[in-house]
C-alpha atoms as one frame of an Amber mdcrd trajectory, in Angstrom:
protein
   0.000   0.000   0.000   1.258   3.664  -0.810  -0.979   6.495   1.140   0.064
  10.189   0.445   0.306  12.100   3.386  -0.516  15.972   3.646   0.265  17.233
   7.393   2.993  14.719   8.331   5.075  17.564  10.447   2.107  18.721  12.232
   0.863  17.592  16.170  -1.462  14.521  14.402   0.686  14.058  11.356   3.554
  12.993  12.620   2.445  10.279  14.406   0.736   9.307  11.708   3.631   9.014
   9.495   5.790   6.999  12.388   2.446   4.731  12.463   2.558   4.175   8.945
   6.074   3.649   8.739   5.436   0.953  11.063   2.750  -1.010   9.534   5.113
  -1.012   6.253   3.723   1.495   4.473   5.309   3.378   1.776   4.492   6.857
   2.063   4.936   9.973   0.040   5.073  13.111   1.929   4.607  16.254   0.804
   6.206  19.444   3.440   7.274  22.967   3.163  10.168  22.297   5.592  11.504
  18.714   4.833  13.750  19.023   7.908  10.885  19.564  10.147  10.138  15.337
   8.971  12.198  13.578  11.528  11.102   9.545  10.376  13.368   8.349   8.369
  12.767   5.499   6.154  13.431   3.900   2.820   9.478   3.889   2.461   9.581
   7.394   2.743   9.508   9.697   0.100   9.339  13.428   0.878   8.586  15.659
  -1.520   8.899  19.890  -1.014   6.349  21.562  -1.825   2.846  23.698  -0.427
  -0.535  22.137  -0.195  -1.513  25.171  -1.721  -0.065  24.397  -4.612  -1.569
  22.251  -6.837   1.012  20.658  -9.015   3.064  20.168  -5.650  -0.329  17.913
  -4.678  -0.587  16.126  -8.057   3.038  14.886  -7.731   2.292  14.115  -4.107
  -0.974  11.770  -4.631   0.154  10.329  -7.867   0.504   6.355  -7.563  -1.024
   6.747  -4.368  -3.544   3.871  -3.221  -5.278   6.417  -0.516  -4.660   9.924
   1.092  -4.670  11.247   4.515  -4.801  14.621   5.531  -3.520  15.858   8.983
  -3.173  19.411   7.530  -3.735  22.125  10.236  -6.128  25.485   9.901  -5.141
  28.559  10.302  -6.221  32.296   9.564  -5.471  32.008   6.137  -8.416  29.248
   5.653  -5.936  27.259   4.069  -7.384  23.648   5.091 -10.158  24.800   2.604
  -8.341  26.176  -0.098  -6.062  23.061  -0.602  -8.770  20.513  -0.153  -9.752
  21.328  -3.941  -6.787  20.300  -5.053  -6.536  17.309  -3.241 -10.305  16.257
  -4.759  -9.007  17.103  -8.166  -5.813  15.080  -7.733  -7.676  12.259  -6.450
 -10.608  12.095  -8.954  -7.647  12.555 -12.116  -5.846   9.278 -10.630  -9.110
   7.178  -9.775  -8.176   6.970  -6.280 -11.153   6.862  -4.424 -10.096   6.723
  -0.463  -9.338   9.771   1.676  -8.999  10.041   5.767  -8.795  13.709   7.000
  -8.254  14.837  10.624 -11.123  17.187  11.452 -12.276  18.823  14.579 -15.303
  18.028  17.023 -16.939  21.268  16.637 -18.055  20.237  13.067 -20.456  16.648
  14.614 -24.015  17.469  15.379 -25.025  19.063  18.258 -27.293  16.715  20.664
 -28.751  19.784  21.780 -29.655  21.575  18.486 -30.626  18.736  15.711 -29.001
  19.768  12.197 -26.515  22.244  13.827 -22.615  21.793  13.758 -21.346  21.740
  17.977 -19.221  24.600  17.069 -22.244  27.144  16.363 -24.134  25.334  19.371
 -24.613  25.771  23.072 -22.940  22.555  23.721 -19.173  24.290  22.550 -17.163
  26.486  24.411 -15.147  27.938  21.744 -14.290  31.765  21.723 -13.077  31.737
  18.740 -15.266  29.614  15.655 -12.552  30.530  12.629 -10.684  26.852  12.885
 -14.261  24.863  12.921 -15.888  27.064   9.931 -12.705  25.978   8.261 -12.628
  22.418   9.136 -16.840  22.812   8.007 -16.531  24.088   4.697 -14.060  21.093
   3.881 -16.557  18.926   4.996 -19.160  20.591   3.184 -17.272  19.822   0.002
 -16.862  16.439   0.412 -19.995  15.515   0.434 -19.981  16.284  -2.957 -17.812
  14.028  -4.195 -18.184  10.880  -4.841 -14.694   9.822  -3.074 -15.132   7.237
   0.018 -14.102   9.840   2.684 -13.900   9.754   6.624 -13.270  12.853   8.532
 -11.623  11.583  12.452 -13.328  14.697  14.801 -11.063  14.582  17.754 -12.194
  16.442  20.964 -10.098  18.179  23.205  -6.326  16.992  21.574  -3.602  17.852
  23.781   0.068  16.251  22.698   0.794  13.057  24.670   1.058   9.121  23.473
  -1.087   6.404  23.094  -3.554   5.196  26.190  -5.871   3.543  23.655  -9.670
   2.667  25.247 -11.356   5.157  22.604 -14.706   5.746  21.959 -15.920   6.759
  19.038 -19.370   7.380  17.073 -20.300   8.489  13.931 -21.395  12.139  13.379
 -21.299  13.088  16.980 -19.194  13.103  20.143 -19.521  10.484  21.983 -21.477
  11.186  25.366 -19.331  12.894  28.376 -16.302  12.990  25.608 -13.438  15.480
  27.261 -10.137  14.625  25.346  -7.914  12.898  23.224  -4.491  12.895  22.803
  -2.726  13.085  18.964  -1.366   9.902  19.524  -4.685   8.259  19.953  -5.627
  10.494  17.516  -3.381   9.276  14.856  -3.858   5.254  15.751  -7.573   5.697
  15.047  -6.849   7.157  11.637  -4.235   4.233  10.719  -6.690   1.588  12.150
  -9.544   3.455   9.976  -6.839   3.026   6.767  -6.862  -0.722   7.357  -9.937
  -1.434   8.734 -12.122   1.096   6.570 -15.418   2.206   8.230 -17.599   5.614
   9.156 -17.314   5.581   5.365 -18.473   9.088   3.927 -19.719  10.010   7.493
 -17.779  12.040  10.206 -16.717  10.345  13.067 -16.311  11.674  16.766 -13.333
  10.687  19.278 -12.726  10.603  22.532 -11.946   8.392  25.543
């Protein structure tokens, strides 16, 4: 299996890579600061470039039996603006899988039926920017036809595996209060070889 990773220096991505790495998975990397990619690997294959970019994601997903993205949000709504040009990439090389690290503000609310957490009583954001972000990407998937799952960690503070999560599809699972990006990352492998929550949005937590 060859996956194409987006994200693989950030506080998810990296993990995932090591995970990957692990499991014997060749993996092409694409990173505006190489160096930043400590795994090292002759299943590696880095590549320097910008998500932003789109022939820097073409040459990153090309050959590539699946795609996860652990890319990061930021002012600059960035998470949405390279999404389309992973969805082109993917669609022009038939390849049809994609796992994306999302964000529990964008499950349903329990509270509110048919409202995202984020705009909800049940979140206690101050700020909603990251969550609109990680929305709109979400949004646009649905209208693909690609076999997507977006992993909707809670709370994600930095810290290794403890294992013993829950998870359920499209919301946070009841009295959920964190996860760390370890866990984080072993649910997204586990999704990669065990595929489920397919097209749906899935909630984490322990």
């Amino acid at each position: 299996m060859k996956i194409a990773l987006f994200g693989g220096t950030g506080r998810v991505g990296r993990y995932i890579l090591d995970m990957l790495l692990e499991e014997n998975i060749e993996v092409t990397a694409l990173a505006r600061s190489p160096e930043k990619l400590t795994s090292a690997s002759p299943l590696l294959k880095v590549i320097k470039g910008d998500a932003l970019h789109k022939e820097d994601v073409e040459q990153t997903i090309q050959g590539a039996d699946a795609v996860i993205s652990a890319l990061g949000t930021d002012k600059q709504n960035t998470l949405q603006q390279s999404m389309p040009h992973i969805i082109e990439a993917m669609e022009a090389h038939n390849i049809n899988r994609l796992l994306t690290i999302g964000t529990a503000g964008i499950l349903d609310a329990r509270s509110e039926p048919g409202t995202y957490r984020f705009a909800s009583s049940e979140s206690k954001r101050r700020s909603t920017t990251a969550a609109e972000d990680h929305a709109k990407v979400y949004e646009m998937l649905q209208t693909t036809g690609l076999v997507w799952t977006i992993i909707c960690p809670t709370y994600l503070p930095d810290g290794e595996e403890h294992g013993k999560i829950r998870a359920e599809e499209d919301f946070l699972p009841k009295d959920g209060y964190k996860i760390t990006t370890a866990d984080t990352a072993a649910f997204t492998v586990h999704l990669l070889l065990h595929p489920a929550y397919e097209r749906k949005r899935v909630g984490i937590t322990y």
